[in-house]
VMD Tcl script that builds the backbone (N, CA, C; Angstrom):
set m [mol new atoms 387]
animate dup $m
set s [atomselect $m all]
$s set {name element resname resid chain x y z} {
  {N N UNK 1 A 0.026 0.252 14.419}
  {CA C UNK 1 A -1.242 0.932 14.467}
  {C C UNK 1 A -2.188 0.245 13.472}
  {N N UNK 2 A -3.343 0.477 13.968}
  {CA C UNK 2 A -4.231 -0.863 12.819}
  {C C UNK 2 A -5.277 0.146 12.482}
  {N N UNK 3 A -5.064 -0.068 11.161}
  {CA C UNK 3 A -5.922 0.838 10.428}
  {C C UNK 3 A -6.683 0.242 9.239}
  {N N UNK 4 A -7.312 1.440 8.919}
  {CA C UNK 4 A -8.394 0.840 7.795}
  {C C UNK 4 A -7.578 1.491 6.357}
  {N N UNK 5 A -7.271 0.248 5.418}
  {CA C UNK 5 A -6.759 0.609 3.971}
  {C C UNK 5 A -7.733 0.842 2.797}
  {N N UNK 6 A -8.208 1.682 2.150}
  {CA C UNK 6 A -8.463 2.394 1.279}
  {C C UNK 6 A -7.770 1.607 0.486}
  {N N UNK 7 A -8.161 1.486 -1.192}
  {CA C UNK 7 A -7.406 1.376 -2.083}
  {C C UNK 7 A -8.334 2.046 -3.457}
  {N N UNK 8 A -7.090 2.395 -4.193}
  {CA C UNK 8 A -7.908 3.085 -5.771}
  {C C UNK 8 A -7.259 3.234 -6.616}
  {N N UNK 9 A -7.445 3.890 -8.067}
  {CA C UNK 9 A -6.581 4.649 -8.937}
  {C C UNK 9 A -6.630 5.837 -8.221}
  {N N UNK 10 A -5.570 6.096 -8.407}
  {CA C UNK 10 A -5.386 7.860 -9.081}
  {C C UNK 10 A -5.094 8.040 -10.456}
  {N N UNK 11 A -5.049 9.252 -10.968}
  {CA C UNK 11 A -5.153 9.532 -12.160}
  {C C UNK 11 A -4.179 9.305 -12.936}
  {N N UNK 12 A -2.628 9.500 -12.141}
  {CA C UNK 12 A -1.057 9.141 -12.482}
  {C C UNK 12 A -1.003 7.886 -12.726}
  {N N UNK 13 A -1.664 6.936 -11.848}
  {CA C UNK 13 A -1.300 5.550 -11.831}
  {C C UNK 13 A -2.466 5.117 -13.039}
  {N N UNK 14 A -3.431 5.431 -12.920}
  {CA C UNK 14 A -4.020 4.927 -14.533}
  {C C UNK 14 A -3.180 5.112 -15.399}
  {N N UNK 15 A -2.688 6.498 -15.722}
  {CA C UNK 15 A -2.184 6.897 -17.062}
  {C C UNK 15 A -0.826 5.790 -17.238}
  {N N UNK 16 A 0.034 5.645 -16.268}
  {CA C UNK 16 A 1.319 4.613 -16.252}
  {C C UNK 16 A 0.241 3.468 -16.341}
  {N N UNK 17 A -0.435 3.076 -15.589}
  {CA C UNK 17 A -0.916 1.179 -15.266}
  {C C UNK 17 A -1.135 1.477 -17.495}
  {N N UNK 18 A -1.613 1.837 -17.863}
  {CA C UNK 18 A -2.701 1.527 -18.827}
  {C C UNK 18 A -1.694 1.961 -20.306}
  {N N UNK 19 A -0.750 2.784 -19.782}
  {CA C UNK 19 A 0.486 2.962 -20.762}
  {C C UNK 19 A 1.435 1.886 -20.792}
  {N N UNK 20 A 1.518 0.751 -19.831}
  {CA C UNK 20 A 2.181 -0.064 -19.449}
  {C C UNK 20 A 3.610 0.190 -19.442}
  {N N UNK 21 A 3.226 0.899 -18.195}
  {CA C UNK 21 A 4.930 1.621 -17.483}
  {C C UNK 21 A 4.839 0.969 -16.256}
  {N N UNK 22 A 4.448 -0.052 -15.848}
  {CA C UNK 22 A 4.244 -0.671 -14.303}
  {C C UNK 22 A 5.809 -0.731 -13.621}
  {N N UNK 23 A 6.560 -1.378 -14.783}
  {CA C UNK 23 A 8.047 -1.589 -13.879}
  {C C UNK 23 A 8.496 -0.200 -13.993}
  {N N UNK 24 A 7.829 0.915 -13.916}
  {CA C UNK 24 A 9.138 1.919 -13.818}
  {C C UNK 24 A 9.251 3.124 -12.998}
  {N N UNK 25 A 10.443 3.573 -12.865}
  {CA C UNK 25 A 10.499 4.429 -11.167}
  {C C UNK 25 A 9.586 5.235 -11.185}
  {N N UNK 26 A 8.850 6.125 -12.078}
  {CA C UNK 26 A 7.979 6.871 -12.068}
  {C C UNK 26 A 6.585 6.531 -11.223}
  {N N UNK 27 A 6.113 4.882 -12.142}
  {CA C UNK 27 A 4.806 3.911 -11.480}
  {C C UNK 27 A 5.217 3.624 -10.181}
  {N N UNK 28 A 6.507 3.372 -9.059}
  {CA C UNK 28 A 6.776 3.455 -8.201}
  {C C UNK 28 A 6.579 3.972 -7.012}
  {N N UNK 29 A 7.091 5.546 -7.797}
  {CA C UNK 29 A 7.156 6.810 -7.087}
  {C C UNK 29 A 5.556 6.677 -6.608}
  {N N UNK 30 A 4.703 6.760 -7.770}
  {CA C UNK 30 A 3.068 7.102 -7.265}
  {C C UNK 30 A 2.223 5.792 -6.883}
  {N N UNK 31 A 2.966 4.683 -7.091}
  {CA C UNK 31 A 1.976 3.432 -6.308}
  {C C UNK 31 A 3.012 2.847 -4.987}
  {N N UNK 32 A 3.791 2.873 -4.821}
  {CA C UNK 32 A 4.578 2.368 -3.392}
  {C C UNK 32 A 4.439 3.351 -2.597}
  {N N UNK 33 A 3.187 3.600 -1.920}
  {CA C UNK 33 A 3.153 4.746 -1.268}
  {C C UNK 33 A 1.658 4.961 -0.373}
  {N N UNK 34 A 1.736 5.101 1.292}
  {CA C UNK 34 A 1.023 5.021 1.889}
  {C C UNK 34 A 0.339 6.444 2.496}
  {N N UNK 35 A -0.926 6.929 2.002}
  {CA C UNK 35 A -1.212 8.639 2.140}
  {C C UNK 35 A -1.699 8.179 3.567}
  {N N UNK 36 A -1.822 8.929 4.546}
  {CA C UNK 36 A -1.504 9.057 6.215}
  {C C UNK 36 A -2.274 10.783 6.592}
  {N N UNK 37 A -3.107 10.094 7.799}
  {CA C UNK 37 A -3.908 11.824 8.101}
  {C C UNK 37 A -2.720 11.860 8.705}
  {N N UNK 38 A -2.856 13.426 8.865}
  {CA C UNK 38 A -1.635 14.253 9.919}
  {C C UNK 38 A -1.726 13.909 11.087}
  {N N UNK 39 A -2.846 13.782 11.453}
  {CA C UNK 39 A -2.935 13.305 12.920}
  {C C UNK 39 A -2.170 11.493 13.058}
  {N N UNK 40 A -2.269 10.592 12.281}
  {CA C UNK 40 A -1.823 9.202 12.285}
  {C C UNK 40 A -0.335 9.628 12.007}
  {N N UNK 41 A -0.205 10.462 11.326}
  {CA C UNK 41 A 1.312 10.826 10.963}
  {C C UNK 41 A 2.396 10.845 11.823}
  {N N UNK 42 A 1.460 11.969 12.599}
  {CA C UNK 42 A 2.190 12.564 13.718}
  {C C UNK 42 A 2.499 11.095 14.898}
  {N N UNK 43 A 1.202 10.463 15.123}
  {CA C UNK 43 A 1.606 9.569 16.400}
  {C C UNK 43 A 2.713 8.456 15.868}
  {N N UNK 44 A 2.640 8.235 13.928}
  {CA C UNK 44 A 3.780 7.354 13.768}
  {C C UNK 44 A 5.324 7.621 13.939}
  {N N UNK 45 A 5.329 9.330 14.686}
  {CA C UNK 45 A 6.604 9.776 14.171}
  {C C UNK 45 A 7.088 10.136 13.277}
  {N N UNK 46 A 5.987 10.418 12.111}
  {CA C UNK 46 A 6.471 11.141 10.810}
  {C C UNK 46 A 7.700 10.903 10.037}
  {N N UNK 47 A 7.546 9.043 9.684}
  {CA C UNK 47 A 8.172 8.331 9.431}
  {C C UNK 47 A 7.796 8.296 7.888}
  {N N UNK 48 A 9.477 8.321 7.046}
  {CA C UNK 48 A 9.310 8.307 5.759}
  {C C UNK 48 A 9.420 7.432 5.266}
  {N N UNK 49 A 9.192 6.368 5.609}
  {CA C UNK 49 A 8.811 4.827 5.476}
  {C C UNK 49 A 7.819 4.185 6.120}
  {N N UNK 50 A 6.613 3.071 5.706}
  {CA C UNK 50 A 6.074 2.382 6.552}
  {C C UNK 50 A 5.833 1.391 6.017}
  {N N UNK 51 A 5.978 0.139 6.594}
  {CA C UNK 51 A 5.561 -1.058 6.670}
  {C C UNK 51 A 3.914 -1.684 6.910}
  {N N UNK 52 A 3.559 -1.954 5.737}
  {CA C UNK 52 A 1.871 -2.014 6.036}
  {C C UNK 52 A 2.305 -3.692 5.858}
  {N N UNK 53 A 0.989 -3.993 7.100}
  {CA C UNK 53 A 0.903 -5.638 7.072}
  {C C UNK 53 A -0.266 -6.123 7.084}
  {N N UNK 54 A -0.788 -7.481 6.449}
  {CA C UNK 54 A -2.155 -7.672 6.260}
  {C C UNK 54 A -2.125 -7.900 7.887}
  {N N UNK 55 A -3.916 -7.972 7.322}
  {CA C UNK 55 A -4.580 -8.173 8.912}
  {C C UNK 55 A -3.971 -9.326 9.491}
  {N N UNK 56 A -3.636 -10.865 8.932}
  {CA C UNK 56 A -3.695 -12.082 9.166}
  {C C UNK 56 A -1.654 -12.211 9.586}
  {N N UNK 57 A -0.841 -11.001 9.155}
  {CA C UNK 57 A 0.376 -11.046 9.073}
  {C C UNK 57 A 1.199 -11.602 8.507}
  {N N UNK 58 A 0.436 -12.475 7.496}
  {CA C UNK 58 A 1.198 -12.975 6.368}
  {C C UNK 58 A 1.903 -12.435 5.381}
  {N N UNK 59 A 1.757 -11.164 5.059}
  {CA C UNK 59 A 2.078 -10.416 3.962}
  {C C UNK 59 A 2.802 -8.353 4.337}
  {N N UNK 60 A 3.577 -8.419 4.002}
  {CA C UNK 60 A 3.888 -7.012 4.484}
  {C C UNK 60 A 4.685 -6.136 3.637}
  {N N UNK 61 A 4.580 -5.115 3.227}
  {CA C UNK 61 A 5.227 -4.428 1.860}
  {C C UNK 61 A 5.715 -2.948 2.618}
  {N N UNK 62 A 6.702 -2.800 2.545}
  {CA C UNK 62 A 7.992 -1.349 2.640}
  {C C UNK 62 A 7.492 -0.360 1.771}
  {N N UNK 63 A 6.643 0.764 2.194}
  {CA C UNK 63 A 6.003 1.830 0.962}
  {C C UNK 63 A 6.450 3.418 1.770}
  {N N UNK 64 A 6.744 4.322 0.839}
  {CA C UNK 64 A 7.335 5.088 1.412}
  {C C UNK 64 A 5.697 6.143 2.133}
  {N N UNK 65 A 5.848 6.932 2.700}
  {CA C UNK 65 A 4.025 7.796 3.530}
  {C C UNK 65 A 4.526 9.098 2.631}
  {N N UNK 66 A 3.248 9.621 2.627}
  {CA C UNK 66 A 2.694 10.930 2.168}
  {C C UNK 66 A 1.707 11.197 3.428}
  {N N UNK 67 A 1.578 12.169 3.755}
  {CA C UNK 67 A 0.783 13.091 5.072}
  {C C UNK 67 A 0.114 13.812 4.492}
  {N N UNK 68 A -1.190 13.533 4.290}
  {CA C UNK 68 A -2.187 14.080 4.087}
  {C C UNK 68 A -3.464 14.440 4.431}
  {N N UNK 69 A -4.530 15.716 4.532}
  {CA C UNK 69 A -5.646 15.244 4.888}
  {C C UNK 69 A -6.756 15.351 4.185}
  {N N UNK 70 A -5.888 14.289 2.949}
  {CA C UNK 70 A -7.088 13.571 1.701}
  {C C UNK 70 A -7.823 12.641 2.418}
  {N N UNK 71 A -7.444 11.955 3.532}
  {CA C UNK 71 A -7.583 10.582 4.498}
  {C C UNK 71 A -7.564 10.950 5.408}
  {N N UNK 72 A -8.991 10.458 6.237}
  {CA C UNK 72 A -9.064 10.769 7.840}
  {C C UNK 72 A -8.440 9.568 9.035}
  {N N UNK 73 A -7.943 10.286 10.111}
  {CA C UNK 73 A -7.948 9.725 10.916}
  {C C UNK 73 A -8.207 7.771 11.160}
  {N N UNK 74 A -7.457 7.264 11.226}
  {CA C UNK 74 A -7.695 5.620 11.055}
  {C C UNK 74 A -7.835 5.224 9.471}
  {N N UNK 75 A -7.679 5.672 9.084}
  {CA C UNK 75 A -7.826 5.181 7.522}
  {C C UNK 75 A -6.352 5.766 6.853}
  {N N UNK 76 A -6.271 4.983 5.823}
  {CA C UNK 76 A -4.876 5.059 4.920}
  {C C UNK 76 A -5.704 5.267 3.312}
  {N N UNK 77 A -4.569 5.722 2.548}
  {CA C UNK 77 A -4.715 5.308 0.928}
  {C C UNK 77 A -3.863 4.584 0.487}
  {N N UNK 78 A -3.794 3.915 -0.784}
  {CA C UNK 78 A -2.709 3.216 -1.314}
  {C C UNK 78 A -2.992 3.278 -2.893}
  {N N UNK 79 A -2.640 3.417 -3.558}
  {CA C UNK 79 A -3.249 3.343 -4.899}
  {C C UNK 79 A -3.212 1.798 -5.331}
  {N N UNK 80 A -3.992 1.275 -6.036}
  {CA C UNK 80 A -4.182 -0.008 -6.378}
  {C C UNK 80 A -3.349 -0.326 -7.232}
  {N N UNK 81 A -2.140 -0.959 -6.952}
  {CA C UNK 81 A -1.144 -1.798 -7.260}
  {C C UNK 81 A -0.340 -2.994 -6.662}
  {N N UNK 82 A 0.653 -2.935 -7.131}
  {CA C UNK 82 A 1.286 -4.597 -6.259}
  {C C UNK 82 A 1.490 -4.513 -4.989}
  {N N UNK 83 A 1.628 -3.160 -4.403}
  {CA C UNK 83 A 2.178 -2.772 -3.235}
  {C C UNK 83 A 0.892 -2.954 -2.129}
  {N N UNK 84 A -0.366 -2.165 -2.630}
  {CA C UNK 84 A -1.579 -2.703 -1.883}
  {C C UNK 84 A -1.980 -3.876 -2.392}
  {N N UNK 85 A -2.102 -4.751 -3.369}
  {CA C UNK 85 A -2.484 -5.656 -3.542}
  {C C UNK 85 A -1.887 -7.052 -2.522}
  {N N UNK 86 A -0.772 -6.700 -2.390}
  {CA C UNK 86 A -0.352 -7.912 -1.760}
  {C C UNK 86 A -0.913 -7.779 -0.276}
  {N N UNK 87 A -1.216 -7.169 0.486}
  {CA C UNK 87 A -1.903 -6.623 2.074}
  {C C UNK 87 A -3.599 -6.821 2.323}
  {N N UNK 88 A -4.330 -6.638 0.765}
  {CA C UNK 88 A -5.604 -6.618 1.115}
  {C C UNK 88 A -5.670 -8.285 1.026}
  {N N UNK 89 A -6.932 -8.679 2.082}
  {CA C UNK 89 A -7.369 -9.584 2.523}
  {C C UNK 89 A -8.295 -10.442 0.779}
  {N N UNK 90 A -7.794 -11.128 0.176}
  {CA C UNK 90 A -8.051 -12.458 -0.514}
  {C C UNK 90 A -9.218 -12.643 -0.691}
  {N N UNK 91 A -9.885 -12.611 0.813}
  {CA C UNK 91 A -11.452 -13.246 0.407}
  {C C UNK 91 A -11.951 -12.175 0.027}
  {N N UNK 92 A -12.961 -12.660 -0.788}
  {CA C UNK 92 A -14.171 -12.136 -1.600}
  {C C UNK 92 A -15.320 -12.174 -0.347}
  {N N UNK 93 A -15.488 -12.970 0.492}
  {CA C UNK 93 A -16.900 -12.649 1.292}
  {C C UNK 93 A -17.783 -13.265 -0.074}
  {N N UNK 94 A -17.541 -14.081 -0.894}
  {CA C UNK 94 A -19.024 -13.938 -1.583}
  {C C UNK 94 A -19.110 -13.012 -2.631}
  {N N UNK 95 A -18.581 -11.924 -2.734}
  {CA C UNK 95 A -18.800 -10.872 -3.509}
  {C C UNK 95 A -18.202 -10.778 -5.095}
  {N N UNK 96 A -16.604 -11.743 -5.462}
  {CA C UNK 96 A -16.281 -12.046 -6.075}
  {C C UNK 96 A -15.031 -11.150 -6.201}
  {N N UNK 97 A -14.625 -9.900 -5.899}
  {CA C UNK 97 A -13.756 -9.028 -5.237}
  {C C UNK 97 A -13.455 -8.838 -3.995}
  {N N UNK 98 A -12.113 -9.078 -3.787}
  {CA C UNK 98 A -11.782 -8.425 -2.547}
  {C C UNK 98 A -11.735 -7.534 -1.690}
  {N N UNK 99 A -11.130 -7.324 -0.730}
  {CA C UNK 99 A -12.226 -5.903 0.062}
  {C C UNK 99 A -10.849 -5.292 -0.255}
  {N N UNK 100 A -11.312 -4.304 -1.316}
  {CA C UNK 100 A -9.990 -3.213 -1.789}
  {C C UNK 100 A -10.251 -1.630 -0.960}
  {N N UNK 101 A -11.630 -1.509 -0.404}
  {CA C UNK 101 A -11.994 -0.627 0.521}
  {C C UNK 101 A -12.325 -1.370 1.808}
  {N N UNK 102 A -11.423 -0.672 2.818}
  {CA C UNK 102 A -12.189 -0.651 4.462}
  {C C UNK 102 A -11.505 -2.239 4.614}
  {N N UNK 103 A -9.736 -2.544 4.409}
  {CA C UNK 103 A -9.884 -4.075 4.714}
  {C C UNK 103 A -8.637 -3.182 6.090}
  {N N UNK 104 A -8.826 -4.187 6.943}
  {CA C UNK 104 A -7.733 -3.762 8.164}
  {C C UNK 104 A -6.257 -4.344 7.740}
  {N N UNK 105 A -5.347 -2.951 7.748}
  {CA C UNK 105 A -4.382 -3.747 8.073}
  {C C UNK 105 A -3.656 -3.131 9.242}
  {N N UNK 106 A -2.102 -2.936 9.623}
  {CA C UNK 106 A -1.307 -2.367 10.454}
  {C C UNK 106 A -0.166 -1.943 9.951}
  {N N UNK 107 A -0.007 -0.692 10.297}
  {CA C UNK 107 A 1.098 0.206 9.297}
  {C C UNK 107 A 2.308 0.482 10.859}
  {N N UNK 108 A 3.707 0.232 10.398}
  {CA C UNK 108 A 4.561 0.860 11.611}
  {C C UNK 108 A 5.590 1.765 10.799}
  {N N UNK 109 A 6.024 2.196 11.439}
  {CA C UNK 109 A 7.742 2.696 10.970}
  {C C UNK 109 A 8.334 2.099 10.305}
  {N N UNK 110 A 9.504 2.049 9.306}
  {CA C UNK 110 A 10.325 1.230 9.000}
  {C C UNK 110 A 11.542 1.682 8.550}
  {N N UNK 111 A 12.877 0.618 8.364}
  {CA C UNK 111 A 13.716 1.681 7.476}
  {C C UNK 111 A 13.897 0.278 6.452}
  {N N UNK 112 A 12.899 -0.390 6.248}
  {CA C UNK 112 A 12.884 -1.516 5.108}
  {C C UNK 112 A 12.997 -0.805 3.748}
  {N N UNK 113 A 13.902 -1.568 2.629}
  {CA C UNK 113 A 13.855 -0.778 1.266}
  {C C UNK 113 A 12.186 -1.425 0.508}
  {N N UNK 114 A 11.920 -0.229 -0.234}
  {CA C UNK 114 A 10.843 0.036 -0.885}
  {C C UNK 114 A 11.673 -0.852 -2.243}
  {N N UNK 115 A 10.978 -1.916 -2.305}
  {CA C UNK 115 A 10.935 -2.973 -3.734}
  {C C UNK 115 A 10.544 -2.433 -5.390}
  {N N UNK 116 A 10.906 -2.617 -5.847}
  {CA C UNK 116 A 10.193 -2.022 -7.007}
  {C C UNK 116 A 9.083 -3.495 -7.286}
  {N N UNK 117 A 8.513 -3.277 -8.435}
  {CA C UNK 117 A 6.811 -3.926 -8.678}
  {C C UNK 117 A 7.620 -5.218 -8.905}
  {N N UNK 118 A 8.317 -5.558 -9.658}
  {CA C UNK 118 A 9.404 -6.786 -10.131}
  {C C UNK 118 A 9.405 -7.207 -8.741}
  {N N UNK 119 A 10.344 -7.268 -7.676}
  {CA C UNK 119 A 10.868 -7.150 -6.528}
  {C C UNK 119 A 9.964 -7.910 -5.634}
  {N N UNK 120 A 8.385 -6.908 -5.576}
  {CA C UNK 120 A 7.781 -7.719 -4.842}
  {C C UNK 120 A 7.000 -8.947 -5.079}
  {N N UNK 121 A 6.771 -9.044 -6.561}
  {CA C UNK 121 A 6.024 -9.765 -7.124}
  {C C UNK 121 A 6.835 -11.227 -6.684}
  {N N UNK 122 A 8.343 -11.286 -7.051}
  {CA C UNK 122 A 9.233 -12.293 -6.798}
  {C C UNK 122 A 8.980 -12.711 -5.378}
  {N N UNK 123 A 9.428 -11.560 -4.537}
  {CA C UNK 123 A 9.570 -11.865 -3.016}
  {C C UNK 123 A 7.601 -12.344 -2.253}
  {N N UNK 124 A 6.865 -12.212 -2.979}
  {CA C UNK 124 A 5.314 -12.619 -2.128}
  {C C UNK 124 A 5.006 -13.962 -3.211}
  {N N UNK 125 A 5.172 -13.419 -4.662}
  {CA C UNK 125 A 4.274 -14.544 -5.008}
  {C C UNK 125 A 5.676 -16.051 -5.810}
  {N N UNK 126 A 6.656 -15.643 -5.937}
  {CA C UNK 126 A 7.591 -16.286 -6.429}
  {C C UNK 126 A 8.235 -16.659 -5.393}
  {N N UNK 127 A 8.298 -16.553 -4.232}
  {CA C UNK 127 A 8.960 -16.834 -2.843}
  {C C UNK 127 A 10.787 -16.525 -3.257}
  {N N UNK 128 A 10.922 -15.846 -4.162}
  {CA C UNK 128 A 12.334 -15.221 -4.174}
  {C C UNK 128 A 13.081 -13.954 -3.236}
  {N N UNK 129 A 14.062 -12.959 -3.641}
  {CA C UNK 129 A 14.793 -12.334 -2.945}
  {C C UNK 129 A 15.103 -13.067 -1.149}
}
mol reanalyze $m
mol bondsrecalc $m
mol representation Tube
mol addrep $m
């Protein structure tokens, strides 16, 4: 399903990003994680896993869903970490930031394991695991 990714803080993930708790299950719990309207929920099968992939399919990260309707219809959240970072689209357009709001990607089902921040950093930008 191809949707539009959102990205941001939340208030949890500041307090860990900025306490520098990034590697730990807690920063995990609240940044590996894809918020989903009920309605997108429902047509994914209300799957407690999903696989978000950039637009271009180069890049794809295992984040567990939350069902919510903080997020409408075609649109996702992600909190801004390694997990969305690795999916949003690179270019700047010019702007000098990347499009951390409104970049397309495609979210499916999965029963892929959720990486911790270590994990993925190795496996996208270290070409390890």
């Amino acid at each position: 399903m191809e949707v539009l990714l959102i990205t941001g803080s939340t208030i949890e993930e500041g307090k860990l990003a900025k306490g520098g708790d990034k590697l730990t299950a807690e920063y995990q719990v609240e940044c590996a994680v894809c918020w989903i309207s009920p309605e997108d929920f429902e047509v994914l099968g209300s799957p407690e896993k999903v696989k978000v992939t950039s637009r271009n399919g180069k890049h794809t990260v295992a984040v567990n869903t939350k069902c919510t309707d903080a997020v409408r219809e075609g649109h996702v959240f992600m909190p801004r970490a390694i997990w969305s970072n690795v999916v949003i689209d690179p270019d700047t357009l010019s702007t000098g930031s990347p499009l951390y709001k409104g970049a397309p990607v495609n979210i499916e089902p999965t029963e892929d394991e959720v990486l911790s921040a270590e994990d993925v950093v190795l496996k996208v930008y270290v070409g390890g695991l």
